[in-house]
N, C-alpha and C positions, 0 to 999 in steps of 0.2 A: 387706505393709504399704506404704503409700503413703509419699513424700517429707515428709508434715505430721507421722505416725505416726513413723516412723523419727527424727526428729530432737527430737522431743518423749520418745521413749526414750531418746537418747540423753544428753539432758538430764537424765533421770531415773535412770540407772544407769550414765552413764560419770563418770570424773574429771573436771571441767569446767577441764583443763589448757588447751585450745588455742580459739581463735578462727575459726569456719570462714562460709564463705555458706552462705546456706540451700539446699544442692543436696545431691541423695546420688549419688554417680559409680556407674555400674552397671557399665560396661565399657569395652574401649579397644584399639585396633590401632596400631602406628607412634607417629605424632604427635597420634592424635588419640585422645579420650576422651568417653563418654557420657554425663549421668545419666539419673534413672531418669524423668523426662520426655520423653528422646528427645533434650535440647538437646546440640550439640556444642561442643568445646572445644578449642583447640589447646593441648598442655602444654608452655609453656614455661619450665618450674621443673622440669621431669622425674623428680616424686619426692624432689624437694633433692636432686641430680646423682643418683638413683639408677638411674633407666630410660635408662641409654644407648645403650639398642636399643629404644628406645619399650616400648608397652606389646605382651606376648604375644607376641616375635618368635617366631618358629613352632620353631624350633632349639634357643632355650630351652626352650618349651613341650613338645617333642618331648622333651628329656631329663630334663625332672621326670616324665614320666609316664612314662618306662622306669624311672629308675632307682626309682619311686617302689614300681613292680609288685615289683622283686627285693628292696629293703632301704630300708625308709626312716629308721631309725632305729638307730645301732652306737654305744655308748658309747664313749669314747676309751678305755674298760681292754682295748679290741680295735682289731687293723686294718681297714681296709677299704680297695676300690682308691681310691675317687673321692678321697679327702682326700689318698693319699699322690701320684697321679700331679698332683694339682693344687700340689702343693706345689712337686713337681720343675718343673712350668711356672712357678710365681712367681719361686722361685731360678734358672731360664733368664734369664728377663725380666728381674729386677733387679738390684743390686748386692751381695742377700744368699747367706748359705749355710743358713738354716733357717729356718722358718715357724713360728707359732705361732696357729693358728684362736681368732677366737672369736663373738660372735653380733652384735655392732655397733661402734661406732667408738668408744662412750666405753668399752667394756668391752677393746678394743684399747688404748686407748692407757691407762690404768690397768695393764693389763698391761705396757707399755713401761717406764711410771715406776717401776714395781716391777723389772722386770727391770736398770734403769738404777741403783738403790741394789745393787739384791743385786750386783752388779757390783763394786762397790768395799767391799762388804760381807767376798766371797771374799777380799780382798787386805788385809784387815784395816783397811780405812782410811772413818773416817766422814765420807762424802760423800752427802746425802741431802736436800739442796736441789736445786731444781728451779729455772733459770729461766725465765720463761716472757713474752708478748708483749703488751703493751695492743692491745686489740681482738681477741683470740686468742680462736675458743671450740676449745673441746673434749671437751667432754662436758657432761652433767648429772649424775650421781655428785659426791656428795661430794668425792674426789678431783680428777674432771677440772673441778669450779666452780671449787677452787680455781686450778687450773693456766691458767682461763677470762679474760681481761680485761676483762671488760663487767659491773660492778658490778649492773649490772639484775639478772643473771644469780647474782648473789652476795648481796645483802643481807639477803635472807630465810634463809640456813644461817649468818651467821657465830657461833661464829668458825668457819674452816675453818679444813683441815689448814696448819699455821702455816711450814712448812717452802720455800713460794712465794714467787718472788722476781719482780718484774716490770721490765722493759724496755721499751722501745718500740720495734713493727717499722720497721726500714730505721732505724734508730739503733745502731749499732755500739760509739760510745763507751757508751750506756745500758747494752749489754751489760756490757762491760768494767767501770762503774760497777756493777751488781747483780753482779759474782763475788766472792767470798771462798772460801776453804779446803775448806768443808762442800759447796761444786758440785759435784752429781753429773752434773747434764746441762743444755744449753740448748735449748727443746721448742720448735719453729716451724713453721708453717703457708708453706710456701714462699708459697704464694699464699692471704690470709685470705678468707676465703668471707662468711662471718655478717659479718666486719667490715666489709665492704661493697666486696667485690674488689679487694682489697689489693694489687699485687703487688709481690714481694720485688725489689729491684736486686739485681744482680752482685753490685757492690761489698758488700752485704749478705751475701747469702747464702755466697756464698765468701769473706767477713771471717768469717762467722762457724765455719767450718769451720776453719780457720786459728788463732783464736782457740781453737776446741777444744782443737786438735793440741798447740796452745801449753802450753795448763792440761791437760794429761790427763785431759778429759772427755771424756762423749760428746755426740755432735749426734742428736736425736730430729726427724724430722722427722712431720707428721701430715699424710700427704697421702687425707685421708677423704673430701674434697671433692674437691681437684683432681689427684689421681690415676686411673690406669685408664683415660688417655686422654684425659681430661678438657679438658689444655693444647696437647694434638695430640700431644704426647709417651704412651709408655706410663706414665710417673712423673715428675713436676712439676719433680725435681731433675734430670730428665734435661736441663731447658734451664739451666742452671745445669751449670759447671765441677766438680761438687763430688758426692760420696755421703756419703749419713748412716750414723752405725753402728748407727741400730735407724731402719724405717721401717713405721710404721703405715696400713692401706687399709682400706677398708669399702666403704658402699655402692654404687657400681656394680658392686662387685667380683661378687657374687652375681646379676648382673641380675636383679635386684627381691625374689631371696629374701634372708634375713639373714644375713649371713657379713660378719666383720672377720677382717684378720690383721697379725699381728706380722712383720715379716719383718727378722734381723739377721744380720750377719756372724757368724762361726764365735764367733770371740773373743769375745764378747760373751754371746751364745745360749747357749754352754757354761755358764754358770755357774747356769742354771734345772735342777734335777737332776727326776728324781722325786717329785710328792709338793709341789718349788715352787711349781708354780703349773697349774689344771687348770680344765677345762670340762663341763659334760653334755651340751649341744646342739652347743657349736663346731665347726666342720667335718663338720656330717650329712653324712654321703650323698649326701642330694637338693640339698642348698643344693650341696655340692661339684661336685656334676654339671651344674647352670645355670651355675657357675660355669665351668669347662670348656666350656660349649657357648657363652657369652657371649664369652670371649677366640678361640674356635674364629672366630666372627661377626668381629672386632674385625680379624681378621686376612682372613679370606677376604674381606672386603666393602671390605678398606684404609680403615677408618673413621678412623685416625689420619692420615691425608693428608686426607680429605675435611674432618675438624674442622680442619686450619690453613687451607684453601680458605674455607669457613663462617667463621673469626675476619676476615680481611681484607673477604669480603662481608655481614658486620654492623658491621666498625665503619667500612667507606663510608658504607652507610645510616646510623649514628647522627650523622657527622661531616656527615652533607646535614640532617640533622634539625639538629643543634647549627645548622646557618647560619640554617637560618628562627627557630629559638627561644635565638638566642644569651645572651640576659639569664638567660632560662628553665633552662636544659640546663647544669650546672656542670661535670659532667666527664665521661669518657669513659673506661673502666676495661676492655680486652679482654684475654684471654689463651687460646687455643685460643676453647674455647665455656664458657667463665666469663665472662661479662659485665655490669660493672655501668655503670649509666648515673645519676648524681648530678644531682638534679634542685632547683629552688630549694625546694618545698615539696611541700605534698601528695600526699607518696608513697602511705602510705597511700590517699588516697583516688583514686588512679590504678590501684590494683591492681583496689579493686573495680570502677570503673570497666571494667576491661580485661575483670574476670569476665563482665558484663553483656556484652560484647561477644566473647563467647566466648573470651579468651586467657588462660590460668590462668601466673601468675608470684607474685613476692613484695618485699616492699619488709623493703631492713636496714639497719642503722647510720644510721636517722633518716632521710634523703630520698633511698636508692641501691636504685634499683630493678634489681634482680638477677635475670639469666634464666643458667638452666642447662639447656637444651634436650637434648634426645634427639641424640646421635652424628648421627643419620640427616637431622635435619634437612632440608629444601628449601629451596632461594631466596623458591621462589612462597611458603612458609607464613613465611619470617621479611619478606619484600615484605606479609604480609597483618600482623604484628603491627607492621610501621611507620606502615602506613595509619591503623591503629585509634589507636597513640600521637600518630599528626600530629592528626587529630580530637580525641583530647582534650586537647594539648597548646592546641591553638589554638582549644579553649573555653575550659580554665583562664586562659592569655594574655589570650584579651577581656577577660576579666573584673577585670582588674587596674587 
């Protein structure tokens, strides 16, 4: 079927949940991506942080078609290698002692919130509030709208689960003002992705750990976005004094297959028994084994050196763009390779703009246009997505 065919099916037999240009992507190497015209594309939205080694890195690709040949599918009522030696690398890497797989980030951190009641459940003590951030997303479930800040996101299910409490990020007293008795946890996005590159202060995020300690709760952090490298750290808390007692990761974690995980210290982790809480897909095989060969890449390639190098040579380039469009250009949001760039208006209609000129991105929180590029990144390819933004920066400009 042709690209006219294709999208007129898709119209006809998919959810008409998302909003896309009329292109169908056919295929894609590194940074760059096809469709089925032939037109190229540079992706710098990367899957919403998910292709951190671009598309098809060969290493990836190499171990979904091994492991695919021997076992592609083991229930979890069995072991298999690839979930358990992956695990032991997560608990290497970060500040937990167990894992818990499952198939994406809202079904991760759902399993956090649960795991954060049943916690004080065991100790006999009813604590099953949650509180959570304005401008926070975290899922689409039931569940994680709730735990979600962005009312868009919310209006159509209420009422939701009624047991959320809201705060505002990098507001500490708000926290402090949303606890009472029934706090089981306080759930944060070190760095908000969807809220339009948020990032957490110090003073925040290490008040808020502190604050924990204080009330005997626990700190959830949701690093689904800007974890796994993401901030040039292997884990977002890692720039940040502080560890959380359950840590949530998803998409890059699989390079580009589906895989989330729970990851929490002993103390905590213990209290899911048998039977608490379970999956069919979480942790396959195949997803475990790109996962494996993705951190294998992250590490042999020193990709987390190269993404702090890439944050300093994108926010020179932004801060040379802010000088020519200074009315234009309201702020300037970098952190590793999360960068968002807040614009006076017409975000939307810069992304498609960018589309037509080959650079695929996305625009959030109303006019912050947000790029999450591939680890791998180039000078030359983000030198070619400032070219394209100075030209439509300084059409839109005249025209004012």
């Amino acid at each position: 079927m042709n690209t006219k065919e294709l999208i007129e099916n898709e119209k006809r037999y998919l959810f008409q949940t998302y909003s896309q240009p009329a292109m169908v992507l056919d295929k894609g190497k590194g940074m760059k991506v096809w469709d089925l015209e032939g037109k190229l594309y540079y992706d710098f939205i990367g899957g919403i942080a998910v292709n951190s080694l671009g598309y098809c890195h060969p290493k990836v690709v190499e171990a979904i078609e091994n492991q695919s040949k021997k076992l592609i599918h083991c229930s979890n009522l069995f072991y298999h290698a690839p979930q358990i030696i992956l695990a032991g690398k997560l608990v290497e890497l970060s500040c937990g002692d167990k894992v818990f797989f499952g198939n994406s980030g809202a079904e991760v951190n759902e399993g956090a919130i649960k795991l954060a009641v049943k916690y004080f459940k065991e100790q006999n003590k009813d604590k099953h509030k949650i509180i959570y951030m304005k401008n926070s997303f975290h899922g689409r479930t039931i569940a994680t709208l709730a735990a979600t800040g962005k009312y868009k996101y919310q209006k159509d299910y209420l009422a939701l689960l009624p047991e959320f409490k809201q705060a505002n990020f990098n507001d500490l007293d708000s926290v402090k003002e949303a606890f009472d008795e029934k706090v089981a946890a306080v759930l944060v996005e070190p760095i908000q992705g969807e809220g339009g590159i948020n990032i957490g202060t110090p003073e925040f995020i290490e008040g808020l750990r502190k604050f924990c300690d204080e009330k005997g709760i626990l700190l959830i952090f949701d690093e689904i976005q800007c974890g796994m490298g993401r901030t040039g750290k292997m884990f977002a808390y890692q720039n940040y004094n502080v560890e959380p007692d359950i840590l949530t990761i998803a998409k890059s974690l699989g390079g580009g297959m589906p895989l989330g995980a729970i990851i929490a210290k002993d103390s905590t982790a213990s209290v899911f028994k048998p039977g608490d809480h379970g999956t069919t897909f979480g942790g396959n095989p195949v997803v475990c084994a790109a996962a494996l060969a993705n951190l294998q890449v992250l590490e042999e390639e020193d990709l987390l050196a190269k993404c702090k190098e890439k944050e300093v040579y994108f926010k020179n380039k932004f801060e040379e763009l802010k000088e020519k469009y200074p009315e234009y250009i309201k702020e300037i949001r970098v952190l590793g390779l999360m960068v968002g760039l807040e614009v006076e208006k017409n975000g939307p209609e810069i992304v498609k703009k960018c589309v037509e000129e080959g650079i695929l991105m996305n625009c959030t929180a109303g006019n912050v246009l947000r790029f999450l590029p591939p680890l791998i990144v180039e000078e030359k390819e983000i030198d070619y997505l400032i070219e394209i933004l100075d030209k439509i920066f300084k059409d839109i400009t005249s025209k004012k």
